[in-house]
N, C-alpha and C positions, 0 to 999 in steps of 0.2 A: 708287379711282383709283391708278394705275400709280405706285410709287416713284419720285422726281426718279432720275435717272443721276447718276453722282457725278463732278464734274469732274477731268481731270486734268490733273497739271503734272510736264514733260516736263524734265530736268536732265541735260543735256547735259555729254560728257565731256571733260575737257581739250583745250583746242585747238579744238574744236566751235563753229562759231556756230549760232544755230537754224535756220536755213535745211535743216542736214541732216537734222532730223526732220519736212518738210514732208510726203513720202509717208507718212509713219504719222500723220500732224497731220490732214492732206487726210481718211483713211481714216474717221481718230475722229469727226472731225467728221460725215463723211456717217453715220455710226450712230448719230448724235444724241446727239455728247457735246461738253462745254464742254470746250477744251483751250487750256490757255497751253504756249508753250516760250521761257519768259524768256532772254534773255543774261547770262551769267555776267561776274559782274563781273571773275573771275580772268582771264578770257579776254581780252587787251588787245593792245596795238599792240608798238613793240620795246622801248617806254621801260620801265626796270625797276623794280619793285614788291615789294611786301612782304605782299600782299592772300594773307588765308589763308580756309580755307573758311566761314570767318566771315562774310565780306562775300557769300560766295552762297547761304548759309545765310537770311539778311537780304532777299535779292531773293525767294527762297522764299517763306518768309514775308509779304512784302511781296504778293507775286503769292495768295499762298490766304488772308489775314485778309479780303477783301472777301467770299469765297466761304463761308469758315467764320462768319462773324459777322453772317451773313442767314441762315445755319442748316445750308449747305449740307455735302457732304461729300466729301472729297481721294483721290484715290490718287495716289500720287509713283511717278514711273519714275526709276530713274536709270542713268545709262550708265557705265564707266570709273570714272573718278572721284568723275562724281556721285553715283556709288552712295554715298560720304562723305559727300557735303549731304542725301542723301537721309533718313540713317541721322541725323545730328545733329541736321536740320528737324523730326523728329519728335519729338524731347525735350518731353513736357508739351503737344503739341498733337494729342492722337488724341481718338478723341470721350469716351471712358469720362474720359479727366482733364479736358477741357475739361467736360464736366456737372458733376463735382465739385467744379469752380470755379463752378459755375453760368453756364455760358459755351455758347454755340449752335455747333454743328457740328463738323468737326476732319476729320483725318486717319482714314482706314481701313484702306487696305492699303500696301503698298510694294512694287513690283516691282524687279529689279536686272535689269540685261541686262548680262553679264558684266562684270561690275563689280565694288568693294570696298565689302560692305558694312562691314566690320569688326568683328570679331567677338571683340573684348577691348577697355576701356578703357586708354587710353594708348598705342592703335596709331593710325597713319596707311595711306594707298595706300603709300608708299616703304618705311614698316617692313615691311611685308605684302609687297610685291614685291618686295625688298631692294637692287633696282641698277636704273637707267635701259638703260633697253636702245640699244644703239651707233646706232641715229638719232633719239636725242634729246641735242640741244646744251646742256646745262644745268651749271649749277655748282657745286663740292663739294657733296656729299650733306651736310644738319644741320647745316648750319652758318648758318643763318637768314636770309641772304645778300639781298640786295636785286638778285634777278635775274629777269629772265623769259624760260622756256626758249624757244628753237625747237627745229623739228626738219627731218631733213632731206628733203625729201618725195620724191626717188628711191630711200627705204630706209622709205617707210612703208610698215606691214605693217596697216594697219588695215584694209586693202579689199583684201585678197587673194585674195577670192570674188568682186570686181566685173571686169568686161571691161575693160582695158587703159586704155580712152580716160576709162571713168568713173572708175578708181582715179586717173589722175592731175589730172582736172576735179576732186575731191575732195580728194585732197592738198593741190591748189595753193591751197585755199581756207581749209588749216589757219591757226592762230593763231598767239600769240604766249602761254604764260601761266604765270603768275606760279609760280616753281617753289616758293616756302613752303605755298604751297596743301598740294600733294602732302605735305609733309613734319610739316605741322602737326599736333600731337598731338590724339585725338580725345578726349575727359571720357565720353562715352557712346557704346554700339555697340549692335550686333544683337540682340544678345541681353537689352538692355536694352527689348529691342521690344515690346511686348504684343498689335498688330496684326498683318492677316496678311501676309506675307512669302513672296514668290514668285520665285525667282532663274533667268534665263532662262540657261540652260549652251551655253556656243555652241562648236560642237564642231568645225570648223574655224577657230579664234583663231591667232592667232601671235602678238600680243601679249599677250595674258592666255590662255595654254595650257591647254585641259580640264584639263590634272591638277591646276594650280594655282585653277582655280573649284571642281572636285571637292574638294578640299581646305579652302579657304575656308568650302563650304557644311556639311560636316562639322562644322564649330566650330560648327554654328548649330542647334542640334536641330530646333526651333519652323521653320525654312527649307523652303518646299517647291520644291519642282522643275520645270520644263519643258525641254524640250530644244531644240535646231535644229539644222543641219546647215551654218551659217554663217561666216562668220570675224567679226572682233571689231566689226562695225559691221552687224547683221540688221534695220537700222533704214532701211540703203539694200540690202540686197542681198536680203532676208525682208520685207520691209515687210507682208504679210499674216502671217507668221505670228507678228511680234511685235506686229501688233494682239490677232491671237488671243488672246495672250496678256494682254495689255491687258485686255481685255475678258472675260476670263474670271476675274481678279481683280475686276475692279468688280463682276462679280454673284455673287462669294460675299461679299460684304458687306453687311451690314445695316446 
């Protein structure tokens, strides 16, 4: 009998509600895979917050203990930022630690789609990028602030590969979120990874620019690679070929 498909869960990047991973949601599922794309709790309204990657660290969690503890097994995608929930959700729940607790299923692989996984303990996204870039509204950098950013959506650069009409139906749809998120120090990184790790390099970004993923992925030995030709969101603009990708990490998994 044919191996179960290993479910995944989809971790949306700052600002993102799940609605923007529905073309690559749609896709998985038509090839016969179990897919959640939970909301992030950082992602909120205007009111301001102090929620650090913690809190969606916890929806993670929440969203794969049903899956992992009837036996099943996870691959995490993460986008942007999520690529930070992606990297700390894995701490202690991949399948080789969960059997050694004596515990059913876990985590497998972990995809990044231009993202931060991070790749030293005691960095964050903002240590790693160093400055907000001028259309995002936010407040003093580290200083643990009780704010949540916007941004301005005629200077967003996330869908710079999409047609005119779709970059700003997407824009207008951005968020509101919690800027501690970004800044919160991480205890565990990439390299702390023992599963496989696969980081999609998206080669027309303006937000997270090739050289700064190329760079990123270098800190990460065990990191293997795919490419695209997209800008920093291949999720609406590639949507096949970051299935591809997708799917080509769940079956080197056992």
């Amino acid at each position: 009998m044919a191996e179960e498909k290993p479910a995944i869960i989809i971790i949306t990047g700052a600002w993102h509600l799940p609605e923007s991973w529905d073309y690559v949601k749609t896709r998985l599922e038509k090839a016969g895979y179990e897919v959640h794309v939970p909301g992030m709790l950082t992602v909120r309204g205007p009111d301001p917050v102090t929620h650090t990657w913690r809190v969606d660290m916890g929806v993670v969690h929440d969203t794969a203990m049903p899956i992992v503890d009837r036996g099943g097994r996870v691959v995490l995608v993460g986008h942007s930022y999520g690529g930070c929930v992606a990297t700390i959700s894995t701490q202690c729940q991949t399948v080789k630690e969960r059997t050694e607790r004596g515990l059913p299923g876990g985590l497998v692989a972990v995809v990044y789609v231009s993202a931060f996984p991070i790749s030293k303990k005691g960095n964050s996204a903002m240590s790693t990028a160093g400055v907000y870039g001028s259309w995002v509204m936010a407040a003093e950098l580290f200083k643990g602030q009780c704010y949540s950013i916007n941004v301005r959506p005629e200077m967003q650069l996330s869908y710079n590969d999409l047609p005119p009409d779709e970059a700003k139906f997407w824009a207008e749809r951005l968020c509101y979120h919690s800027q501690r998120s970004l800044e919160e120090l991480l205890p565990f990184c990439a390299n702390d990874i023992s599963i496989l790790m696969i980081y999609l390099l998206c080669e027309a970004d303006i937000n997270v620019p090739i050289q700064a993923q190329d760079c990123m992925v270098s800190q990460i030995p065990k990191m293997k690679t795919e490419r695209c030709t997209a800008g920093h969101s291949p999720f609406l603009s590639q949507p096949d070929r970051t299935v591809e990708v997708v799917i080509k990490a769940s079956r080197q998994v056992r």
